[in-house]
N, C-alpha and C positions, 0 to 999 in steps of 0.2 A: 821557319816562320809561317802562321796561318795568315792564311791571306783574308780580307774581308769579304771576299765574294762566299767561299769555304762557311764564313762563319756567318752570314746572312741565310746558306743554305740550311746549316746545321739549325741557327733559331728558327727556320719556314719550315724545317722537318719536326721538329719540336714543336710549335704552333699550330700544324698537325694533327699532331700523334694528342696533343692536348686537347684540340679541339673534337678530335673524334672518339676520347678518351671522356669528355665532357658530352658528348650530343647523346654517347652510349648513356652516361650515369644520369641522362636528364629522361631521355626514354625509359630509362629502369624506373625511374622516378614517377614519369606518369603512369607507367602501367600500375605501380602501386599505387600510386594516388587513385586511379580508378579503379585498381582493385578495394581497395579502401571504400572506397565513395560506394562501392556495389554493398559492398558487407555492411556497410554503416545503414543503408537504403534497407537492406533487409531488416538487420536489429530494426528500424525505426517501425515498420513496418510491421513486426512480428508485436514492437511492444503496444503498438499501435491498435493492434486486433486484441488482445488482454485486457490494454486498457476498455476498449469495447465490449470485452464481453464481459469483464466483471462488471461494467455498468448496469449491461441488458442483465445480466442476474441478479443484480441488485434490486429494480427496479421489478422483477421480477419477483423476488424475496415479500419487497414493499407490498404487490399487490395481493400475493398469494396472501401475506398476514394481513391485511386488512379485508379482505375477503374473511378469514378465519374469526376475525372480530367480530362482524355484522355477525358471521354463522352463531357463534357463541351469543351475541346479543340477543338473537331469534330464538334462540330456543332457551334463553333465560326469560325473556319478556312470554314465552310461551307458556314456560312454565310455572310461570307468575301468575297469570292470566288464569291456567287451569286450578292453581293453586287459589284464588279470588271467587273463582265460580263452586271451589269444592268447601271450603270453609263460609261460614254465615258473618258478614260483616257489621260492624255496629254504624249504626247513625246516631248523627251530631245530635244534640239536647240540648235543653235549659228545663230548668225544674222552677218551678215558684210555686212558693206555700203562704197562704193569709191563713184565718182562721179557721175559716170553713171549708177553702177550694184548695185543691193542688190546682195549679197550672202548667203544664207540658206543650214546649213546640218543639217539634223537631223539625229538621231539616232534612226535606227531599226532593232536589233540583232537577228538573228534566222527565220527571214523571207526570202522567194523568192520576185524577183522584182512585180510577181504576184499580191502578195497582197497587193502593193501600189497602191495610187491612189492619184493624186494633179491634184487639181480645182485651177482655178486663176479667180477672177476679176476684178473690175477695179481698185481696189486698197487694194486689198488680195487674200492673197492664202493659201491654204488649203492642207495640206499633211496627207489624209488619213490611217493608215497600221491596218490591221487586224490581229492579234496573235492568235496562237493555243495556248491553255492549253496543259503544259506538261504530263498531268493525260491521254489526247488522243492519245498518242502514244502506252499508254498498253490497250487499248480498248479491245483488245482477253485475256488478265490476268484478271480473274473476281475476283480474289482476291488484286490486287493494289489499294489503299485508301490512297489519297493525304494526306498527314503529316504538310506540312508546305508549304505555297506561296508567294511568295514574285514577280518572274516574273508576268510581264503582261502579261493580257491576255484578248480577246476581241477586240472590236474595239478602237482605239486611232489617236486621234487626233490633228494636233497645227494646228492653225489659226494664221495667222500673218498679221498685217492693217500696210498700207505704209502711212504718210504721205504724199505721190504724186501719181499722178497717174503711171500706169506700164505699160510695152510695152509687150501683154499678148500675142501677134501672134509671138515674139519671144525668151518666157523661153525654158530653156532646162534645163534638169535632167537628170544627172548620178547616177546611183548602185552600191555601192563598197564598199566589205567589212563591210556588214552589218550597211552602211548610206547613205544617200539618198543625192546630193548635186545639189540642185537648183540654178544656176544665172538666177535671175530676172532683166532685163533693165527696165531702169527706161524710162518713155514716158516724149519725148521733143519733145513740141507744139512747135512750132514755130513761131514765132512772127507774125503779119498781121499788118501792117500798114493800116489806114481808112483814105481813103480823106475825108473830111470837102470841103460837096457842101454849 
């Protein structure tokens, strides 16, 4: 027969051996848990700097192309500009005709009567105006870099053909108001009767 003392001892040897059997697999346990928790710390860590840096080269990307924009801008807006000052440009017009007079305004905003010029022949005339660039007014600003152009600038031109001949010893042109207004008389020959000998 087992006695109770015997079998009290055997469960406290057993509750033990359990208990030390448990303290071990709880120890195993956190050294993985922090082993764990290290490795998880680094991944985070690691994907943490990736994520940073594809930002920063992102952002990077972004400024280098819009950097690359402006460039292309500039030297399109450049060579527009060179493109404006190498070709001769037309100016705006209206033409009116009565019987006697052509009438011609043109439009030429921004200039003195100075940099007109109108040529007439025998049956056209020519209303030269020369345009500054607005970029020549800050000539002493070494840092002013034209952006965007749209005024003319350079030489410009309209030419206008009469079907008649014109009465060129008597146009006259007025300045006003940033347009030029030519009456041009129109030339009337007049008739000659021929004998028939």
């Amino acid at each position: 027969m087992v006695d109770s003392e015997t079998i009290e001892t055997k469960i406290s040897e057993e509750n033990e051996e359990t208990e030390e059997k448990f303290d071990e697999t709880k120890d195993k346990f956190e050294d993985k848990k922090d082993e764990f928790g290290e490795k998880f710390e680094e991944t985070k860590e690691k994907g943490k700097n990736i994520a940073d840096n594809v930002i920063s080269d992102l952002y990077k990307s972004i400024d280098e192309f819009k950097d690359s924009l402006k460039n292309m801008q500039k030297t399109a807006d450049q060579k527009y500009n060179d493109y404006k000052k190498a070709t001769v440009q037309s100016l705006d017009a209206d033409l009116i005709e009565t019987e006697d007079v052509y009438y011609l305004k043109v439009a030429v905003p921004g200039i003195s009567k100075e940099d007109i010029s109108i040529e007439a022949g025998d049956n056209d005339i020519t209303v030269e105006a020369t345009f500054k660039a607005y970029i020549e007014e800050f000539e002493e600003d070494e840092t002013a870099e034209v952006i965007a152009s749209s005024l003319k600038a350079g030489t410009c031109v309209k030419t206008v053909r009469f079907e008649n001949s014109i009465d060129i010893e008597n146009i006259t042109a007025k300045f006003n108001n940033g347009t030029v207004t030519v009456s041009i008389p129109k030339l009337v020959i007049p008739k000659h009767k021929v004998n028939v000998e």
